[in-house]
HTML snippet that shows the backbone in 3Dmol.js (N, CA, C, O; Angstrom):
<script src="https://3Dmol.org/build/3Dmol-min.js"></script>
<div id="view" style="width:600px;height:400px;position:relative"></div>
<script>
const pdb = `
ATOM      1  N   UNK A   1      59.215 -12.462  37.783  1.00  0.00           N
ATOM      2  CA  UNK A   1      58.139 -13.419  37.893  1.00  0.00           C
ATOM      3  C   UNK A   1      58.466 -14.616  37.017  1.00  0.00           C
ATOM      4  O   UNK A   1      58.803 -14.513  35.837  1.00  0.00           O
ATOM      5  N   UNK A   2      58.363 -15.575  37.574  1.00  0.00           N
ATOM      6  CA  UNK A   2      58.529 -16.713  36.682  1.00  0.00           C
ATOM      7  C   UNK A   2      57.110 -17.715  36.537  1.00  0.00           C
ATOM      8  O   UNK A   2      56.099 -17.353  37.138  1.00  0.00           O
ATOM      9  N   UNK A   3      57.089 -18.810  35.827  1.00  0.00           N
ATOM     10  CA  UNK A   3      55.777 -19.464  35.507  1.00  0.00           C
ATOM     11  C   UNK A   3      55.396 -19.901  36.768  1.00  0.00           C
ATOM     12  O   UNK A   3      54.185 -19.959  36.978  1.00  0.00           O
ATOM     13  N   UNK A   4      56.279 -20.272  37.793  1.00  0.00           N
ATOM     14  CA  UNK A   4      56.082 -21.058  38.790  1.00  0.00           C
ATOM     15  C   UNK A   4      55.120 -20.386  40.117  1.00  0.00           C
ATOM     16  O   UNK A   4      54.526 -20.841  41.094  1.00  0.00           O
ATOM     17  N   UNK A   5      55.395 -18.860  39.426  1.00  0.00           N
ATOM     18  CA  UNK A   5      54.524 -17.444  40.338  1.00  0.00           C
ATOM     19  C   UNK A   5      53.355 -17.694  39.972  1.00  0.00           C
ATOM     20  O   UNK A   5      52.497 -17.502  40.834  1.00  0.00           O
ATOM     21  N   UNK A   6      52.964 -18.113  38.838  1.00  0.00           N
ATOM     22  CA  UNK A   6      51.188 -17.862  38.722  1.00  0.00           C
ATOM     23  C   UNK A   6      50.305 -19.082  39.278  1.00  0.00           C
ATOM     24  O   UNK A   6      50.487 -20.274  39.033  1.00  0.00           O
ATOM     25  N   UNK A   7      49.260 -18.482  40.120  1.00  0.00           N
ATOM     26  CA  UNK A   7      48.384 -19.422  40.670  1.00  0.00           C
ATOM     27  C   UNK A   7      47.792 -20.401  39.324  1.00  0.00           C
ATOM     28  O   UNK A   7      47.722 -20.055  38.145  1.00  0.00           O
ATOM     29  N   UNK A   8      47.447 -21.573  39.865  1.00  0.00           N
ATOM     30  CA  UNK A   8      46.824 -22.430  39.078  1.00  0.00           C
ATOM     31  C   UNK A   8      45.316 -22.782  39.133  1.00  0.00           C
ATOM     32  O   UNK A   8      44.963 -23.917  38.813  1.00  0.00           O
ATOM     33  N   UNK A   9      44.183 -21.612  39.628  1.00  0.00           N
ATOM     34  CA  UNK A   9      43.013 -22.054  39.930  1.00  0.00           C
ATOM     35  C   UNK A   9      42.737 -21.772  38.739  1.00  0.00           C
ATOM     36  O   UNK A   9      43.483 -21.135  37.996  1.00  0.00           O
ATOM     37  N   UNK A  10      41.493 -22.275  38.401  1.00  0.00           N
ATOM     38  CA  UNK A  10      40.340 -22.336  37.125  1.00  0.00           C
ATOM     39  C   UNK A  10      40.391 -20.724  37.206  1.00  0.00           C
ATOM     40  O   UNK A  10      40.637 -20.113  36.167  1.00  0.00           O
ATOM     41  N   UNK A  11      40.157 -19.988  38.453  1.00  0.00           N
ATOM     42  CA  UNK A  11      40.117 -18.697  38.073  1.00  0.00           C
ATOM     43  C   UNK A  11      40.771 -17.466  37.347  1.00  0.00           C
ATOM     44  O   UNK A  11      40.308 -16.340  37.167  1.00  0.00           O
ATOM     45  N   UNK A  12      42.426 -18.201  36.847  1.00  0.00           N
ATOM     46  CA  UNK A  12      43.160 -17.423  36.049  1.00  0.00           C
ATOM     47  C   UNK A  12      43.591 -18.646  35.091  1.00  0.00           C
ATOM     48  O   UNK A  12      43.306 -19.843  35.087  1.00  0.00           O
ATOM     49  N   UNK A  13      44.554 -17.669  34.128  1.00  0.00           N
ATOM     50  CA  UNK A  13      44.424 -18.346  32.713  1.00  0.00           C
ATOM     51  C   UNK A  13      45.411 -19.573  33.260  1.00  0.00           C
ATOM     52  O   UNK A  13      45.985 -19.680  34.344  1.00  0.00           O
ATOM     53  N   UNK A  14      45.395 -20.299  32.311  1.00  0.00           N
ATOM     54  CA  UNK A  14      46.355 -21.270  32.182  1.00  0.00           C
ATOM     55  C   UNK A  14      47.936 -20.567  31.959  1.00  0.00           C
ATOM     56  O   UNK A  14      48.217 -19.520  31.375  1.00  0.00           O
ATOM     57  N   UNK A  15      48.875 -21.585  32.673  1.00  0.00           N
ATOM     58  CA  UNK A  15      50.159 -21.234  32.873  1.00  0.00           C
ATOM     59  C   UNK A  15      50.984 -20.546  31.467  1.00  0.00           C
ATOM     60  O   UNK A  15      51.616 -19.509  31.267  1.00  0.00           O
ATOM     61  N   UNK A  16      50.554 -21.852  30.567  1.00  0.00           N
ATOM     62  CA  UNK A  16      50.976 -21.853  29.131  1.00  0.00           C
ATOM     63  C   UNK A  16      50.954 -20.004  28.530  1.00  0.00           C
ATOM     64  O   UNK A  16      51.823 -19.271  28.059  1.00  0.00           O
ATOM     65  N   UNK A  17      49.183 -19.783  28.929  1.00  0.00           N
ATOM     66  CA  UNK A  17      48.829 -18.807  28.586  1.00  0.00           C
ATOM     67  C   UNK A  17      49.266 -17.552  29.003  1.00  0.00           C
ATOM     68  O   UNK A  17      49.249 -16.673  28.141  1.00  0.00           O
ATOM     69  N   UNK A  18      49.811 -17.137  30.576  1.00  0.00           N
ATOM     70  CA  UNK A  18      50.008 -16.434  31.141  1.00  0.00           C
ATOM     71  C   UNK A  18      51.362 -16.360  30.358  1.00  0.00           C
ATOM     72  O   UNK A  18      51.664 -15.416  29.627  1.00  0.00           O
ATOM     73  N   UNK A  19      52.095 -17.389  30.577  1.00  0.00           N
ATOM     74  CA  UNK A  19      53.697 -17.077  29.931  1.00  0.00           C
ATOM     75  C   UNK A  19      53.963 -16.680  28.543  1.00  0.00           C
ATOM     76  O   UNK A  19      54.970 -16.104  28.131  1.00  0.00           O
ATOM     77  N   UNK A  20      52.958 -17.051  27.888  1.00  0.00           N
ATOM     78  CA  UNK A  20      53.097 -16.263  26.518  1.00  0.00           C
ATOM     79  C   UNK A  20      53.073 -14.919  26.650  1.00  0.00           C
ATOM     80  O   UNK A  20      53.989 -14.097  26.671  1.00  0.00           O
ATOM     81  N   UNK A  21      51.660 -14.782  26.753  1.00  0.00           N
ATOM     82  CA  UNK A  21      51.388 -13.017  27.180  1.00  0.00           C
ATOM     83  C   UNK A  21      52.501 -12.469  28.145  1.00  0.00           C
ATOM     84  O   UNK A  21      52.924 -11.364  27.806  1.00  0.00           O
ATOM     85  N   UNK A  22      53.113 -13.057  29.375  1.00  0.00           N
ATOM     86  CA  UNK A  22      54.105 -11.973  29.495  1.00  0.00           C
ATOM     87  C   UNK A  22      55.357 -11.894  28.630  1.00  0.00           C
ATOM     88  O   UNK A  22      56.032 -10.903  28.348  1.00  0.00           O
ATOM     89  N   UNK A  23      55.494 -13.035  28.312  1.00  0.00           N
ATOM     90  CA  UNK A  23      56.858 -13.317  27.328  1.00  0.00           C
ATOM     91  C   UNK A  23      56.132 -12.269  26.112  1.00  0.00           C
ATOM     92  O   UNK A  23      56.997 -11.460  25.776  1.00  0.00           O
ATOM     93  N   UNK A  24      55.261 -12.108  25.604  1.00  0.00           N
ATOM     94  CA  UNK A  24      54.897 -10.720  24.793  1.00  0.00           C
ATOM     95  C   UNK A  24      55.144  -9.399  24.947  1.00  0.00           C
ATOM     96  O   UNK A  24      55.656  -8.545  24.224  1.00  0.00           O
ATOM     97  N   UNK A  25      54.649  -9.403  26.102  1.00  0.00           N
ATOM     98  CA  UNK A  25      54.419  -8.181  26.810  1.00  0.00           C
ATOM     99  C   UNK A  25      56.358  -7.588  27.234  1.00  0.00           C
ATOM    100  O   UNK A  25      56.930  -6.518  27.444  1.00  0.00           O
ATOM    101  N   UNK A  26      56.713  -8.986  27.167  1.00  0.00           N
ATOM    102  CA  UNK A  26      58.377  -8.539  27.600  1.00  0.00           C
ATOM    103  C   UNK A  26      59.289  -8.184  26.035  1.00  0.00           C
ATOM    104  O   UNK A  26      60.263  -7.432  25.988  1.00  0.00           O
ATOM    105  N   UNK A  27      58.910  -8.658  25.269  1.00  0.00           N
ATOM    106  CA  UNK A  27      59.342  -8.550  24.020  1.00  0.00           C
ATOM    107  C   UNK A  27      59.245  -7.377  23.867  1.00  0.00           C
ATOM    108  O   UNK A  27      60.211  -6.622  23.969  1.00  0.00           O
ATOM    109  N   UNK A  28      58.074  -6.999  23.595  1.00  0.00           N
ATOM    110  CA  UNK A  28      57.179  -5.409  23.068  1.00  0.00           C
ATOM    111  C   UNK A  28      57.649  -4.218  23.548  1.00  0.00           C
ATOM    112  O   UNK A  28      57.313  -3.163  23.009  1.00  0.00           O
ATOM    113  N   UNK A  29      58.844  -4.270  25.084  1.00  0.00           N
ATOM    114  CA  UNK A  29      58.980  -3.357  25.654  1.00  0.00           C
ATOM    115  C   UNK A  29      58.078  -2.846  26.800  1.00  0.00           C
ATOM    116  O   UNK A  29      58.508  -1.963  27.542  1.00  0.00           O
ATOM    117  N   UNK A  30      56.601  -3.468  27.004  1.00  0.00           N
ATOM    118  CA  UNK A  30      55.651  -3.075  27.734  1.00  0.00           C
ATOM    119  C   UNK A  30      55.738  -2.581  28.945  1.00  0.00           C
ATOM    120  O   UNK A  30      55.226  -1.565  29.414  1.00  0.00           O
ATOM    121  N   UNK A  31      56.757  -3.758  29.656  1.00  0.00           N
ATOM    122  CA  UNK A  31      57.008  -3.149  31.295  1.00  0.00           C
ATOM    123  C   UNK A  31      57.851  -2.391  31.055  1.00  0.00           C
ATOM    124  O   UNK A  31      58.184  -1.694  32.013  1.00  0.00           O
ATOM    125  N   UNK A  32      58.276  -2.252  30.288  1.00  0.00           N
ATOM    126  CA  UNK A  32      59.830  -0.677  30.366  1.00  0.00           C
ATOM    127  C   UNK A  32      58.807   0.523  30.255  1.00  0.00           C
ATOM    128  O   UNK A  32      58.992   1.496  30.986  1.00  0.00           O
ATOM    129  N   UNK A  33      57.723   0.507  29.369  1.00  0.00           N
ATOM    130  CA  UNK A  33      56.867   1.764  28.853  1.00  0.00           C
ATOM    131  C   UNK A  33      56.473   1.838  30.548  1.00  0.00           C
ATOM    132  O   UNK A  33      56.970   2.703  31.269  1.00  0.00           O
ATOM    133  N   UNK A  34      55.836   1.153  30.886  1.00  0.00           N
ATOM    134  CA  UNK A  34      54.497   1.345  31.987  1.00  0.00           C
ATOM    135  C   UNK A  34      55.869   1.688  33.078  1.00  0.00           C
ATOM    136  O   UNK A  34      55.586   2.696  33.725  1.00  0.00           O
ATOM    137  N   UNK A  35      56.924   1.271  33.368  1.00  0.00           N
ATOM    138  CA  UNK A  35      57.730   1.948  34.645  1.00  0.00           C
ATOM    139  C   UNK A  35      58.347   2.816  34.367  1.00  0.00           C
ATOM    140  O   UNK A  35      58.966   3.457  35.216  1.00  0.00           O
ATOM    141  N   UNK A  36      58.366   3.082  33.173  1.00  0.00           N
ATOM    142  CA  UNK A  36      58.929   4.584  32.740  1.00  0.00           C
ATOM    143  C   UNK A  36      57.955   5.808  32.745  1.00  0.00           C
ATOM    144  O   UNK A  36      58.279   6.967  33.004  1.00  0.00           O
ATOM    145  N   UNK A  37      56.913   5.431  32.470  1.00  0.00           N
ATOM    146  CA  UNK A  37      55.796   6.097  32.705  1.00  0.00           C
ATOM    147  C   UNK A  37      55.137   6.454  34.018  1.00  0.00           C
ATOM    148  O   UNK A  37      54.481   7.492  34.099  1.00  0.00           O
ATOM    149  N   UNK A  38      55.296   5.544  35.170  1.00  0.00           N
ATOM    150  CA  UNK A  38      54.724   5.279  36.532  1.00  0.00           C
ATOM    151  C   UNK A  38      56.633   6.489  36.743  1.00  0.00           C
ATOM    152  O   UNK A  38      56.721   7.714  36.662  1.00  0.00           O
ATOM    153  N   UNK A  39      57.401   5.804  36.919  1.00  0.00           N
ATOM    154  CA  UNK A  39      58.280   7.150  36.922  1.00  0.00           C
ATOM    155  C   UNK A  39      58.532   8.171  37.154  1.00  0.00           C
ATOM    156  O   UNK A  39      58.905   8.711  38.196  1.00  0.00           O
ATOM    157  N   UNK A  40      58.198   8.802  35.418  1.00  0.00           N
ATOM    158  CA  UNK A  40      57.853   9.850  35.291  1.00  0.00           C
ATOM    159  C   UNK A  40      56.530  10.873  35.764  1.00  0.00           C
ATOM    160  O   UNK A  40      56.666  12.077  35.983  1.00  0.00           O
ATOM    161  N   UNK A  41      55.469  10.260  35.849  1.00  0.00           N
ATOM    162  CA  UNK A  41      54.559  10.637  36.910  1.00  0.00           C
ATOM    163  C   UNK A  41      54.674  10.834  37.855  1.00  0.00           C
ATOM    164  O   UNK A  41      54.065  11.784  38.348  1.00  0.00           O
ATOM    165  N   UNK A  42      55.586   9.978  38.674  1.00  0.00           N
ATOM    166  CA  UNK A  42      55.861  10.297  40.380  1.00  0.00           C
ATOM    167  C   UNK A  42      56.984  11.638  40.351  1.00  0.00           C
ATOM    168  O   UNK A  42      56.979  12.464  41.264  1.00  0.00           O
ATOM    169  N   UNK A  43      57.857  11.724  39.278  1.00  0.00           N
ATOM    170  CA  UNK A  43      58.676  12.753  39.398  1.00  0.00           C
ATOM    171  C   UNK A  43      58.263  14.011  38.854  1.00  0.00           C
ATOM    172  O   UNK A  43      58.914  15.054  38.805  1.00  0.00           O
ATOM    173  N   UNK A  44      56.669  13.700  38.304  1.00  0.00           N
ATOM    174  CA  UNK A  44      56.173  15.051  38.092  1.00  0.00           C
ATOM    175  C   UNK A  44      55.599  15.485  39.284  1.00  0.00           C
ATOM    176  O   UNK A  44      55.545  16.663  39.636  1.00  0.00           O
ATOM    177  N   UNK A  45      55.143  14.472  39.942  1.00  0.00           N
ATOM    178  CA  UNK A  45      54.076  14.904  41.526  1.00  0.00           C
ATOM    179  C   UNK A  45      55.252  14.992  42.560  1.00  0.00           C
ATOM    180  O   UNK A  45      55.131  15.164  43.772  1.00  0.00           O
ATOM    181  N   UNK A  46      55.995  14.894  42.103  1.00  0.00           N
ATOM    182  CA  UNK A  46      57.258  15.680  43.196  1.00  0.00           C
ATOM    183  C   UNK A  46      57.539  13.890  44.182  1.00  0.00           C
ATOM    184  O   UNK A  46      58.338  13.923  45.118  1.00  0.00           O
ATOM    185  N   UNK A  47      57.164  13.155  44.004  1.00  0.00           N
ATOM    186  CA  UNK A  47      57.172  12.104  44.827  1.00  0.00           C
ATOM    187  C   UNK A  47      58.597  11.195  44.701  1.00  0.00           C
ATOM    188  O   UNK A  47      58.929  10.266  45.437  1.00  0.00           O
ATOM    189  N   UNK A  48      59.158  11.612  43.824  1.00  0.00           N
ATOM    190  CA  UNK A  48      60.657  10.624  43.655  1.00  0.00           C
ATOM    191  C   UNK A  48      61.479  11.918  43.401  1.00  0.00           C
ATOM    192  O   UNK A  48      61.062  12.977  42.932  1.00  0.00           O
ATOM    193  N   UNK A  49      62.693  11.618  43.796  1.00  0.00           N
ATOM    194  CA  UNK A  49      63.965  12.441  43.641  1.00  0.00           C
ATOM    195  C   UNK A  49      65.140  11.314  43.014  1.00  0.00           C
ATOM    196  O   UNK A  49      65.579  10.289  43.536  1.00  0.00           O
ATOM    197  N   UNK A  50      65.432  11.908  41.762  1.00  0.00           N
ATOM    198  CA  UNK A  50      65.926  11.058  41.024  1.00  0.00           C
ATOM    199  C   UNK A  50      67.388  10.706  41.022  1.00  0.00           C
ATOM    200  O   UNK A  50      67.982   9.931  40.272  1.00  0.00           O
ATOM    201  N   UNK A  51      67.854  11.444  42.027  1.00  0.00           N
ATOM    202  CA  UNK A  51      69.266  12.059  42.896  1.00  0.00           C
ATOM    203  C   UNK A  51      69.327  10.802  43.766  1.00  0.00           C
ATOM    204  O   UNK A  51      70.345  10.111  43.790  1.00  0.00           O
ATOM    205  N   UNK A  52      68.361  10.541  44.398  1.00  0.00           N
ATOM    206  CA  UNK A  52      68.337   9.323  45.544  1.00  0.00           C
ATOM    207  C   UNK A  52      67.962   8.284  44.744  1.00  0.00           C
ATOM    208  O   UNK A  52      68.669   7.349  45.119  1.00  0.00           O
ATOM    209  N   UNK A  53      67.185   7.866  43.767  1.00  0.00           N
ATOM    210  CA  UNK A  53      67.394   6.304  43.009  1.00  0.00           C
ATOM    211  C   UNK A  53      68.429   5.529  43.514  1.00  0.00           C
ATOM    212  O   UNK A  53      69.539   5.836  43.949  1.00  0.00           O
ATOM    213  N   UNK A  54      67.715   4.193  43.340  1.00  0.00           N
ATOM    214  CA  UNK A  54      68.992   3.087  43.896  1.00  0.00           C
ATOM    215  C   UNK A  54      68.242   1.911  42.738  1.00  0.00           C
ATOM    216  O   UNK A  54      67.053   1.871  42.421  1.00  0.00           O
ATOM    217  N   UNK A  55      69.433   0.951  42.225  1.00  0.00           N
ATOM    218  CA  UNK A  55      69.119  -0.144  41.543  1.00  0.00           C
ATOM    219  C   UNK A  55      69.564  -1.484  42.260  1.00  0.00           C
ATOM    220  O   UNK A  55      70.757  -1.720  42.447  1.00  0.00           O
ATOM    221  N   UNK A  56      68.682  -2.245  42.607  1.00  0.00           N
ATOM    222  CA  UNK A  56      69.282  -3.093  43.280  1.00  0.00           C
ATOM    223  C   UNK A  56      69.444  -4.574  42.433  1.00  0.00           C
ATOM    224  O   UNK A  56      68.343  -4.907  41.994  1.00  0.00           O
ATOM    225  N   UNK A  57      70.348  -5.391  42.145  1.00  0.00           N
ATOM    226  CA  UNK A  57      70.530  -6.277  41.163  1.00  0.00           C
ATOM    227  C   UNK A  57      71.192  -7.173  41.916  1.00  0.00           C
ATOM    228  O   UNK A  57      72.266  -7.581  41.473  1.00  0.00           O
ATOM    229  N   UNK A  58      70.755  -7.623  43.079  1.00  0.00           N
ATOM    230  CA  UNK A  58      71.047  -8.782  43.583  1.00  0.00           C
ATOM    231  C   UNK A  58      70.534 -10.187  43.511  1.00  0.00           C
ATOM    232  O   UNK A  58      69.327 -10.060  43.302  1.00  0.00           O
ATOM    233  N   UNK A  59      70.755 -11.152  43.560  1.00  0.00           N
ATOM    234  CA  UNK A  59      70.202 -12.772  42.834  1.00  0.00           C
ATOM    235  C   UNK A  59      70.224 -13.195  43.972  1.00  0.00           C
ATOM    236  O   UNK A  59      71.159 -13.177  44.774  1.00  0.00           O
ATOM    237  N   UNK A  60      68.669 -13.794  44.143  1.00  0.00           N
ATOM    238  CA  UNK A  60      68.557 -15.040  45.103  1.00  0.00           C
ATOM    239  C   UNK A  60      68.320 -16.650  44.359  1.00  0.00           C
ATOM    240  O   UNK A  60      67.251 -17.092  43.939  1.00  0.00           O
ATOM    241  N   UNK A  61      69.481 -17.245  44.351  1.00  0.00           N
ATOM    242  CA  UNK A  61      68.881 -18.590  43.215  1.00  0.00           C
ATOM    243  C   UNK A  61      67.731 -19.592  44.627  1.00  0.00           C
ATOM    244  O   UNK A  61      68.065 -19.826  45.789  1.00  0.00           O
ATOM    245  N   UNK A  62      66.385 -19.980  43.925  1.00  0.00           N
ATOM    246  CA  UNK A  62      65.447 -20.404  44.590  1.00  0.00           C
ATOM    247  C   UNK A  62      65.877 -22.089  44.469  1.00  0.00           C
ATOM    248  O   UNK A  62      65.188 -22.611  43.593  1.00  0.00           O
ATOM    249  N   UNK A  63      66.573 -22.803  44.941  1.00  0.00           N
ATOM    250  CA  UNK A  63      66.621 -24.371  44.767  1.00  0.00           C
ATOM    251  C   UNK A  63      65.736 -25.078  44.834  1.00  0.00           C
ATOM    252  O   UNK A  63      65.777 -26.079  44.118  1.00  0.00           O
ATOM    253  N   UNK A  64      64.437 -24.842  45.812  1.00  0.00           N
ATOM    254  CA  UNK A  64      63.292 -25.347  45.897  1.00  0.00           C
ATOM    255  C   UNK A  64      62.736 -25.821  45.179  1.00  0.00           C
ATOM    256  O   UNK A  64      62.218 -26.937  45.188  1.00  0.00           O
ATOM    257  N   UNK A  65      62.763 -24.432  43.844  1.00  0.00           N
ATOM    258  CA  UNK A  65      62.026 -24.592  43.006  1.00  0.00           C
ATOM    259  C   UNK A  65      62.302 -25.450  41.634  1.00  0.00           C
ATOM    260  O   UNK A  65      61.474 -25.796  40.790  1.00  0.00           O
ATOM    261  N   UNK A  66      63.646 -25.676  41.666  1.00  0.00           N
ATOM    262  CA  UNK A  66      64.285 -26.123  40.913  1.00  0.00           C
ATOM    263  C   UNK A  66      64.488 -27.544  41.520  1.00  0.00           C
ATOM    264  O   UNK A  66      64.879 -28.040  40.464  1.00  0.00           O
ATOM    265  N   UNK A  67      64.523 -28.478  42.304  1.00  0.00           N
ATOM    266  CA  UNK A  67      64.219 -29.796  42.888  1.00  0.00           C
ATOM    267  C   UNK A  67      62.693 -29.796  42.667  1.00  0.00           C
ATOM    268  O   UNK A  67      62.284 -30.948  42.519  1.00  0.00           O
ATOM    269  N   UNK A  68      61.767 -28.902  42.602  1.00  0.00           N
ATOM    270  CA  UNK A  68      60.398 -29.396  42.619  1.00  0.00           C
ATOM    271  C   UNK A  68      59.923 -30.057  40.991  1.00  0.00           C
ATOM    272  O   UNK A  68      59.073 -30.915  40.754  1.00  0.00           O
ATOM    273  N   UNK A  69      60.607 -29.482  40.252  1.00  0.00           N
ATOM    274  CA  UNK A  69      60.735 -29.398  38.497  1.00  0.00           C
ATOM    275  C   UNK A  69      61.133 -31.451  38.175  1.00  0.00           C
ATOM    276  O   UNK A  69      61.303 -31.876  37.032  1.00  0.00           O
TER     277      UNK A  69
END
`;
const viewer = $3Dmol.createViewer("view");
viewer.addModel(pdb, "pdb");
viewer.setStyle({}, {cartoon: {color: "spectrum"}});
viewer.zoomTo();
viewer.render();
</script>
């Protein structure tokens, strides 16, 4: 997710704001806890087989977004 993902209505925070808090939340380890956790839950309910995992680390560079800047 980048800044350019978050909507800009009055109804969510300001951009500034959002990017701190995730830039926090990324520091802290937070999303590693919560998908390690979501995870491990599914591989307790039998729902993932950890044999079949796949990581996919492919890059799409967005130019769009980068001419819109």
């Amino acid at each position: 997710m980048s800044v350019s993902d978050i909507p800009t209505s009055t109804q969510y925070a300001h951009r500034a704001t959002a990017h701190r808090w995730l830039a926090r939340w990324y520091k802290e380890g937070v999303f590693d806890r919560v998908l390690s956790l979501l995870l491990q839950r599914a591989m307790n309910a039998k729902k993932v087989d950890p044999s079949t995992l796949l990581v996919e680390g492919s890059f799409f560079p967005c130019a769009w977004r980068r001419r819109k800047s």
